[in-house]
MARZALO-536395 format. One record per residue (C-alpha): x, y, z; residue number from 0. Coordinates in Angstrom, 2 decimals. Example, Ala and Ser with C-alpha at 12.3 -4.5 7.8 and 13.67 -1.06 7.14 Angstrom:
BEGIN
R | 12.30 | -4.50 | 7.80 | 0
R | 13.67 | -1.06 | 7.14 | 1
% end
This chain:
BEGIN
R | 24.76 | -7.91 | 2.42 | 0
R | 25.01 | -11.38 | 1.00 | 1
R | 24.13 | -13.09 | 4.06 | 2
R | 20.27 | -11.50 | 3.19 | 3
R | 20.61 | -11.88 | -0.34 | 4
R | 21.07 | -15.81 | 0.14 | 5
R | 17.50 | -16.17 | 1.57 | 6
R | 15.67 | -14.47 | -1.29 | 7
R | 17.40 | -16.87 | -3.90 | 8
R | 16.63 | -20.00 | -1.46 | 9
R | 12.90 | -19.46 | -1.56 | 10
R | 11.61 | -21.53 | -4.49 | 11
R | 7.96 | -21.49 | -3.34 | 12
R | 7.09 | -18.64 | -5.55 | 13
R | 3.39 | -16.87 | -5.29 | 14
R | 2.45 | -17.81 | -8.99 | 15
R | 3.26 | -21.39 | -8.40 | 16
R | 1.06 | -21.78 | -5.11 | 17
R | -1.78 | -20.15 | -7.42 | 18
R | -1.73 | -22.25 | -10.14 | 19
R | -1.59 | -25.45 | -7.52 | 20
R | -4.55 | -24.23 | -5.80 | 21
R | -6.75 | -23.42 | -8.86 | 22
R | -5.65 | -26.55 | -10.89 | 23
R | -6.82 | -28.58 | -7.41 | 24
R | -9.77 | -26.75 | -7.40 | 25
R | -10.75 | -27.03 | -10.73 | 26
R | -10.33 | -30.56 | -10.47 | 27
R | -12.39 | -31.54 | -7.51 | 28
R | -15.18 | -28.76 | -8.07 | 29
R | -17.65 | -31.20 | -5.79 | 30
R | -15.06 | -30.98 | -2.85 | 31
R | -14.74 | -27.01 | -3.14 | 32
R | -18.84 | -26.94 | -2.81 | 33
R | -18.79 | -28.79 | -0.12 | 34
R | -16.64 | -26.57 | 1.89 | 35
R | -18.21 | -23.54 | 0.27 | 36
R | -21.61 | -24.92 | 1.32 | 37
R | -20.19 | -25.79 | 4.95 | 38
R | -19.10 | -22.03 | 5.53 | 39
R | -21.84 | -20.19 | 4.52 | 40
R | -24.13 | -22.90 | 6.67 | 41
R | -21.58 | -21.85 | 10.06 | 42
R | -21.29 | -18.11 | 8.87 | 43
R | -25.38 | -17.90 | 8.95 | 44
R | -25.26 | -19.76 | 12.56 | 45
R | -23.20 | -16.83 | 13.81 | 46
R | -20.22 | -17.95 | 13.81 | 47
R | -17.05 | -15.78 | 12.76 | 48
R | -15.12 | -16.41 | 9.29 | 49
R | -11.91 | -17.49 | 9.84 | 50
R | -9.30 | -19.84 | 8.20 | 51
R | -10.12 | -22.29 | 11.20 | 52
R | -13.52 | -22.62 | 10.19 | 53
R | -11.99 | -23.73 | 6.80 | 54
R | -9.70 | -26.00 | 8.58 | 55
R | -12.95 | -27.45 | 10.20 | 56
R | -14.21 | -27.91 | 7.09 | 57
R | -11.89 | -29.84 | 5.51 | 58
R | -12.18 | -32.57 | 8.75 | 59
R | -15.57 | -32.51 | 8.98 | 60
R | -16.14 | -33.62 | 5.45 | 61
R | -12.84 | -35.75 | 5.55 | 62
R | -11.39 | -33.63 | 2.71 | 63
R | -7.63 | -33.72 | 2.10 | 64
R | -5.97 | -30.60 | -0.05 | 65
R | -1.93 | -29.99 | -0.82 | 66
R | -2.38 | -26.68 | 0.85 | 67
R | -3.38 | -24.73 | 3.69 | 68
R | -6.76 | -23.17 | 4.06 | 69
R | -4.74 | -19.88 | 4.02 | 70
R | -4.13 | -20.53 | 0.22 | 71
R | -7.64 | -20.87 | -0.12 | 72
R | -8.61 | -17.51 | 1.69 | 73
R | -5.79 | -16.04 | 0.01 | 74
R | -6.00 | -17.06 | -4.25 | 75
R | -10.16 | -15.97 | -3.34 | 76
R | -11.11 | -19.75 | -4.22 | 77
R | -13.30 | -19.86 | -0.85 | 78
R | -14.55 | -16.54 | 0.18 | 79
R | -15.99 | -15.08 | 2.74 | 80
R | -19.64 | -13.47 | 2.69 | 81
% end
């Protein structure tokens, strides 16, 4: 039983903290967060299918470097999908 208990304790990387990191980048770099916003919906109306990928695309298209994965994104509803 302690032997599963010792991984719960271990994870420091708590939900609340990855949402606060996420929306204090965003709110920082609002120009960056359009320009990935504006990317999607540009793809998505081209026919192609929203996925974190097309996020990640995003990001090296427009040379954009974040702290976190485009999965936080998707996930805290800073980008979303139309």
């Amino acid at each position: 039983m302690l032997f599963f208990g010792k991984n719960k304790r271990q994870n420091n990387n708590r939900p609340s903290d990855v949402f606060f990191r996420v929306n204090d980048w965003c709110v920082k770099h609002e120009s960056e967060v359009m320009e990935i916003r504006n990317y999607i919906q540009i793809e998505i109306s081209q026919g192609r299918k929203p996925t974190s990928a097309l996020i990640e695309e995003a990001f090296n298209d427009r040379e954009i470097t974040m702290p976190f994965s485009a999965k936080d994104l998707i996930k805290y509803s800073v980008i979303k999908f139309f």
